[in-house]
C-alpha positions as CSV (number, residue, x, y, z in Angstrom):
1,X,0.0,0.0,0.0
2,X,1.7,3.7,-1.2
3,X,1.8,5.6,2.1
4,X,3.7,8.5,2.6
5,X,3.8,9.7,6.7
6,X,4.9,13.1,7.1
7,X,6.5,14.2,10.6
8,X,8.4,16.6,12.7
9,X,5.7,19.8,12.7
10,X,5.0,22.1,15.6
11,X,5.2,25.1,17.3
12,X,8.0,27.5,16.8
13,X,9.3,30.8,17.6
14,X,10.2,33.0,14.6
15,X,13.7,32.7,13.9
16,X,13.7,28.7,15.2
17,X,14.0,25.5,13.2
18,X,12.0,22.4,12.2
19,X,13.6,19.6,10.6
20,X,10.7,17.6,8.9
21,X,10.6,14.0,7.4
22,X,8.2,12.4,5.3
23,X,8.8,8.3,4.9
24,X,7.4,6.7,1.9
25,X,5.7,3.4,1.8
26,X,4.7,0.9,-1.2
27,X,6.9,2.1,-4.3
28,X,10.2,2.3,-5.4
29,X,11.3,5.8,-3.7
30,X,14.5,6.4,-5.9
31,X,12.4,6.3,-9.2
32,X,10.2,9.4,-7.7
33,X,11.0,12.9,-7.9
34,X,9.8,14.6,-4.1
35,X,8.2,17.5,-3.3
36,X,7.4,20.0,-0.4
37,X,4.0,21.9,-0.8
38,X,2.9,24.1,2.1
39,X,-0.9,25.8,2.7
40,X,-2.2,28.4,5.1
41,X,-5.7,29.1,6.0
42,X,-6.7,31.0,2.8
43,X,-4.4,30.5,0.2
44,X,-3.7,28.2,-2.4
45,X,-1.1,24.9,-2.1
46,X,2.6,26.2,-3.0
47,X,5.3,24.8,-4.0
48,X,8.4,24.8,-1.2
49,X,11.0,22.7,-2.2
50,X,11.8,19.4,-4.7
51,X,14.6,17.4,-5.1
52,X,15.0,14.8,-8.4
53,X,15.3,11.1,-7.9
54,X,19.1,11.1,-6.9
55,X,19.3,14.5,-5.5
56,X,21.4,15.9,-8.0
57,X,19.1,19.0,-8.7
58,X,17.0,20.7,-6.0
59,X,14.8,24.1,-6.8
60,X,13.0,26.2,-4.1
61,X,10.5,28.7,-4.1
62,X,12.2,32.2,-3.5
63,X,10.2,32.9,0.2
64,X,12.2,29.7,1.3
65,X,15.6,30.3,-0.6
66,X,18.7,30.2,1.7
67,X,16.9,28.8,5.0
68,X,14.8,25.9,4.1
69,X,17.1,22.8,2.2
70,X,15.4,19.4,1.0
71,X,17.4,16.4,1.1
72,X,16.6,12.6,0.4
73,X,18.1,9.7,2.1
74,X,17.2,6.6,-0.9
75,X,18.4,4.5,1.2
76,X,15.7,5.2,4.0
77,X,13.5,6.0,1.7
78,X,12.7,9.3,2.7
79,X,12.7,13.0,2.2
80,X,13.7,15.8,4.6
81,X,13.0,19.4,4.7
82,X,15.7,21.4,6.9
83,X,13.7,24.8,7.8
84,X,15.9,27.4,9.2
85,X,15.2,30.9,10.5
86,X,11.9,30.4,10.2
87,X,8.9,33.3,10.3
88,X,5.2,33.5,10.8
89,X,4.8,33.6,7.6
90,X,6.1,30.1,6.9
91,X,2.5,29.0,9.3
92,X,1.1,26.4,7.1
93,X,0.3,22.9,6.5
94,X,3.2,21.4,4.9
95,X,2.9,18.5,2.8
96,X,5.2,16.0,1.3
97,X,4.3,14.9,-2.9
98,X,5.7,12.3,-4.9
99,X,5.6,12.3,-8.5
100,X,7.6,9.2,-10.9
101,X,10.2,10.6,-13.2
102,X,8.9,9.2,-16.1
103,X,5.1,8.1,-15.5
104,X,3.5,11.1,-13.2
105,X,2.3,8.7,-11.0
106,X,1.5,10.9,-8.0
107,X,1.2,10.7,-4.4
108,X,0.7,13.0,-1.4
109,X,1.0,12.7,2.7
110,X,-1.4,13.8,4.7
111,X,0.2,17.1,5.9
112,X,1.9,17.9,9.3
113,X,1.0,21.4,10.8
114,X,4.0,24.0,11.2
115,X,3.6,27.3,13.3
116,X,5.4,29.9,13.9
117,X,4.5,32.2,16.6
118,X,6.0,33.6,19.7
């Protein structure tokens, strides 16, 4: 069964971190291309941060260039998303995609809820 669990939100001051994970479940991970989206109350999904199927290429949306990095562990067969100096704008539900290289087969988690706030 394709799963993919999501972890590591919470509650953070602005200028904190968050370090989350999202483990996949039920397909061959390193064949995928993975993907952050966030969404706060109001707005549309965004795009955060992806990462191809080896890691050689990640791309990030500019409100998260030079504090958040994505990273994959194939091994593991999961996907990380560092968030550094974090602000209250980053509050949102972030959520973890996966999408095959070649096929667009296409998968999501079922969000884990980051805010910042002091």
């Amino acid at each position: 069964q394709v799963q993919l669990v999501e972890s590591g939100g919470g509650l953070v001051q602005p200028g904190g971190s968050l370090r989350l994970s999202c483990a996949a479940f039920g397909f061959t991970f390193s064949t995928y291309v993975m993907t952050w989206y966030r969404q706060a109350p109001g707005k549309e999904r965004e795009l955060v941060a992806s990462i191809t199927t080896i890691g050689a290429t990640t791309n990030y949306a500019d409100s998260v260039k030079g504090r958040f990095t994505i990273s994959r562990d194939n091994a593991k067969n999961t996907v990380y998303l560092q968030m550094n100096s974090l602000k209250p704008e980053d509050t949102a539900v972030y959520y973890c995609n996966a999408r095959h290289q070649w096929f667009g087969d296409n998968y999501w988690g079922q969000g884990t809820q980051v805010t910042v706030s002091s």
